[in-house]
C-alpha positions as protocol buffer text, in pm:
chain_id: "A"
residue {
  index: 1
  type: UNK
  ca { x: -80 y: -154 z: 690 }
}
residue {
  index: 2
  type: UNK
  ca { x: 146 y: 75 z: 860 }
}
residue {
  index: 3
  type: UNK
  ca { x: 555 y: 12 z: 854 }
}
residue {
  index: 4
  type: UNK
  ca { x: 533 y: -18 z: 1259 }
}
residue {
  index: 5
  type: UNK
  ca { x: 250 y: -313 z: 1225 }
}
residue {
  index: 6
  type: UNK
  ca { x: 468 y: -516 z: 982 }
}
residue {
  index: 7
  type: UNK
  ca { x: 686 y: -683 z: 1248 }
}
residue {
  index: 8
  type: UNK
  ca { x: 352 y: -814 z: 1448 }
}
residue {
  index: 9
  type: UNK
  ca { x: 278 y: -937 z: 1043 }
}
residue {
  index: 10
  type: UNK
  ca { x: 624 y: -1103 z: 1022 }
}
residue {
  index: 11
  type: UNK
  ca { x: 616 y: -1306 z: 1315 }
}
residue {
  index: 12
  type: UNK
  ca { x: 257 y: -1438 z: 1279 }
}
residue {
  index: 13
  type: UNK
  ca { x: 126 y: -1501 z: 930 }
}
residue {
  index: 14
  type: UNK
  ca { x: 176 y: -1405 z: 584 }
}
residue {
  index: 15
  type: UNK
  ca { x: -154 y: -1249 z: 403 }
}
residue {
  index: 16
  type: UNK
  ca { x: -279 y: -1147 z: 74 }
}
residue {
  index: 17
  type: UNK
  ca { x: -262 y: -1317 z: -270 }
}
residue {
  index: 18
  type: UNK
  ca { x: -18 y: -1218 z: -478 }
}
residue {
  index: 19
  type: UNK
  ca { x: -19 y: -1089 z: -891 }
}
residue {
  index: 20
  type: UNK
  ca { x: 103 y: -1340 z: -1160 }
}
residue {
  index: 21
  type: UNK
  ca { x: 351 y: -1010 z: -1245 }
}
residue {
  index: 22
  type: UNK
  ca { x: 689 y: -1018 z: -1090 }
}
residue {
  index: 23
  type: UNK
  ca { x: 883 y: -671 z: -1048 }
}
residue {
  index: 24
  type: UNK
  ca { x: 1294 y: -634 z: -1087 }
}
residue {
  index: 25
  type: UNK
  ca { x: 1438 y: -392 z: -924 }
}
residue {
  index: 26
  type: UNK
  ca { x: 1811 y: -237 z: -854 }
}
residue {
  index: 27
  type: UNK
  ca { x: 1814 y: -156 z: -487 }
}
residue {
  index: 28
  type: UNK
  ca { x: 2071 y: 82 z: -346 }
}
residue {
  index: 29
  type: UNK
  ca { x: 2302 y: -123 z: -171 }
}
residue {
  index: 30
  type: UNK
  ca { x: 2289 y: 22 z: 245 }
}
residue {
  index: 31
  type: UNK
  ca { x: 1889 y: -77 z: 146 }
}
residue {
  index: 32
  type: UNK
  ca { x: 1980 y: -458 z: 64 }
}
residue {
  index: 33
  type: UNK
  ca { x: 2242 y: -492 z: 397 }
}
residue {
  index: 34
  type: UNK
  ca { x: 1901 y: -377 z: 540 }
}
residue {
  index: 35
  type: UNK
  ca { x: 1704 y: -628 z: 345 }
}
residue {
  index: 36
  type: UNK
  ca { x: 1983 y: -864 z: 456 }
}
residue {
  index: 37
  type: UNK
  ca { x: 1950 y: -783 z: 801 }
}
residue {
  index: 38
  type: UNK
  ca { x: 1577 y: -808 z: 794 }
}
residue {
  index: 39
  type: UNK
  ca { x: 1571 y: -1169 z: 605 }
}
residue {
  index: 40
  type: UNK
  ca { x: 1843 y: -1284 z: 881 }
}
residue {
  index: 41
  type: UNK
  ca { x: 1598 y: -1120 z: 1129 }
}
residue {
  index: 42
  type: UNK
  ca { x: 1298 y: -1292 z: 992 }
}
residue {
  index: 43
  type: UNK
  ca { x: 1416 y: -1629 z: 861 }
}
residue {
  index: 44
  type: UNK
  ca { x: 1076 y: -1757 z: 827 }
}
residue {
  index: 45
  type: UNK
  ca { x: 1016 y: -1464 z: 523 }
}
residue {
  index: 46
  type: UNK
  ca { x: 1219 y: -1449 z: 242 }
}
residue {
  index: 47
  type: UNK
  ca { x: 1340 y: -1175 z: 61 }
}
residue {
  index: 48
  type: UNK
  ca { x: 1027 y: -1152 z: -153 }
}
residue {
  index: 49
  type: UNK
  ca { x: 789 y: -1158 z: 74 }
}
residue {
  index: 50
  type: UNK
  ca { x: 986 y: -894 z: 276 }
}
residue {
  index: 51
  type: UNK
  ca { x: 1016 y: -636 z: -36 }
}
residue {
  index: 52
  type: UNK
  ca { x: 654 y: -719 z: -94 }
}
residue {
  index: 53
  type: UNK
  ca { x: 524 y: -588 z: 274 }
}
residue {
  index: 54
  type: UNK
  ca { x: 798 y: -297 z: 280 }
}
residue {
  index: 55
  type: UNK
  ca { x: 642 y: -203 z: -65 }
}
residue {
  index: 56
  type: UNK
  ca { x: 267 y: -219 z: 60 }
}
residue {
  index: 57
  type: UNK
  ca { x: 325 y: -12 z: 384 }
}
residue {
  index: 58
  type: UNK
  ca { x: 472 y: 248 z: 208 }
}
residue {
  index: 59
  type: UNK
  ca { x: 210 y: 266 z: -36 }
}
residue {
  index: 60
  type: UNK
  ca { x: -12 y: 283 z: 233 }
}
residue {
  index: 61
  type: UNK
  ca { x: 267 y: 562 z: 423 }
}
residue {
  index: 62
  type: UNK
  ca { x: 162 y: 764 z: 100 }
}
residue {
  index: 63
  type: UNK
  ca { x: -132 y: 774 z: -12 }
}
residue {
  index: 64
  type: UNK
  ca { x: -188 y: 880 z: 393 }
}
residue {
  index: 65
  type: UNK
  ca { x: 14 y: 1128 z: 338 }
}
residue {
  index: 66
  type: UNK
  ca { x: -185 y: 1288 z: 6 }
}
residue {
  index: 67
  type: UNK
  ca { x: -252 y: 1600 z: 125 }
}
residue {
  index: 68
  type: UNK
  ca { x: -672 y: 1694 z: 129 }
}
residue {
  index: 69
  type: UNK
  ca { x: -801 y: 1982 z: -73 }
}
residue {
  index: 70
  type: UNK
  ca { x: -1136 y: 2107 z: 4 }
}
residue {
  index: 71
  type: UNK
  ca { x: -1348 y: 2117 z: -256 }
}
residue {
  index: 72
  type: UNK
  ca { x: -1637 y: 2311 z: -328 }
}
residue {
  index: 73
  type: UNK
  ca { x: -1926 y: 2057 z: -313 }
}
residue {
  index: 74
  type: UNK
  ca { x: -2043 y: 1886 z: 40 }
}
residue {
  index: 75
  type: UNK
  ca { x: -2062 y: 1560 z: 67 }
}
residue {
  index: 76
  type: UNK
  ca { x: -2159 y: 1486 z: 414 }
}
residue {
  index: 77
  type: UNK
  ca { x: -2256 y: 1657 z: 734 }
}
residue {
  index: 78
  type: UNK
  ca { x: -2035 y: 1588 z: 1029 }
}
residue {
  index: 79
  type: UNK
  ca { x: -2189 y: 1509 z: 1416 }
}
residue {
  index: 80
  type: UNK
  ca { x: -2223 y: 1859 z: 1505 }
}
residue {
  index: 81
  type: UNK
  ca { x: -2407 y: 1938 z: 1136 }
}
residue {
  index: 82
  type: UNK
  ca { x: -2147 y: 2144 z: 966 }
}
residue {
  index: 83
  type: UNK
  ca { x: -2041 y: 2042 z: 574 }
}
residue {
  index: 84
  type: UNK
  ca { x: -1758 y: 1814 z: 475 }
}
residue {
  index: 85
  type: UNK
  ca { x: -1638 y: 1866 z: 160 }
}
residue {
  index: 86
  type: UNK
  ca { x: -1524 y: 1664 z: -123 }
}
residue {
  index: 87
  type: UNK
  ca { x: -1169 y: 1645 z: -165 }
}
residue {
  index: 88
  type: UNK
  ca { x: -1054 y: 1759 z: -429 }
}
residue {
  index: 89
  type: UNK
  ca { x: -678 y: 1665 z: -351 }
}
residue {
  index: 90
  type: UNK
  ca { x: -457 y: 1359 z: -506 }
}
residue {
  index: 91
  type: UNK
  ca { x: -663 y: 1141 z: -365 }
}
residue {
  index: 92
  type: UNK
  ca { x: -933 y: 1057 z: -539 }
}
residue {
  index: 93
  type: UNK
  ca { x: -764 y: 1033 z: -844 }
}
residue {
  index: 94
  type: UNK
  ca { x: -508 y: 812 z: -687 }
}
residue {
  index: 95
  type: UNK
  ca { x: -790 y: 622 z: -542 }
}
residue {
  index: 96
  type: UNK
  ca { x: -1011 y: 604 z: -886 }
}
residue {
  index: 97
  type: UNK
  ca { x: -715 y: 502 z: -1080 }
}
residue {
  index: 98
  type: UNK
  ca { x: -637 y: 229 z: -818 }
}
residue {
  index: 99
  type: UNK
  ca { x: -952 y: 62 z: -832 }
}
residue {
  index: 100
  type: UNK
  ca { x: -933 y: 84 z: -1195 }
}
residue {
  index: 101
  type: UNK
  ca { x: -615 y: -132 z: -1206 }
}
residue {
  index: 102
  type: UNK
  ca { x: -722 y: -347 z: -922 }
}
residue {
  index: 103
  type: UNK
  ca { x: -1035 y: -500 z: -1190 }
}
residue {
  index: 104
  type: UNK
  ca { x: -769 y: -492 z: -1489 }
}
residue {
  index: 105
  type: UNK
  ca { x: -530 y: -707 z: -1274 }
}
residue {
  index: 106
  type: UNK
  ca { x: -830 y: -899 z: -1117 }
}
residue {
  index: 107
  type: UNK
  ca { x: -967 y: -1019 z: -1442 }
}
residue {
  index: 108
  type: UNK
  ca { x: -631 y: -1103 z: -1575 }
}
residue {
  index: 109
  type: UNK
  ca { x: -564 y: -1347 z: -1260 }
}
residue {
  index: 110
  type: UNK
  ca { x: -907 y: -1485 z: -1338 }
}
residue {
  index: 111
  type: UNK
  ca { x: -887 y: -1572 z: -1716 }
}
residue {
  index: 112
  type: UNK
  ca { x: -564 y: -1746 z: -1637 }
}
């Protein structure tokens, strides 16, 4: 989800489930007046939820912005016939080791 489609989010419904694991964090304080702001914005959402979608857009915001390295074996053929290549970038890894924490988490909600 993109930072601009979080609003739309905000005033409709709230979404996905949600980890057993809570995270602390120290924010900088002009970010919590924001957070404030936001939260007075969007009674309806607390500050939780709001830190929760800020935190998954820009997740998203990044691994968007991984920049793609062409690798050396093709993949695919594109409309017109010519190779795409692999990439051999950030992104795969990113992506590998994201799935690979997605099952450890997964099976950990399950067996509890």
């Amino acid at each position: 989800m993109k930072v601009k489609q979080l609003i739309e989010a905000w005033e409709t419904s709230a979404g996905e489930r949600r980890t057993a694991a809570t995270y602390a964090v120290h924010l900088p304080i002009h970010d919590a007046a924001k957070l404030a702001a936001l939260r007075e914005m969007y009674p309806g959402r607390s500050e939780q939820d709001l830190i929760t979608d800020l935190l998954s857009a820009a997740l998203d915001d990044l691994e968007a912005g991984f920049p793609y390295i062409q690798g050396k074996q093709v993949i695919a053929e594109d409309d017109q016939g010519d190779p795409i290549y692999e990439d051999a970038g950030t992104t795969p890894r990113f992506n590998a080791l994201t799935r690979k924490h997605l099952e450890r988490l997964q099976r950990k909600q399950g067996s509890s």
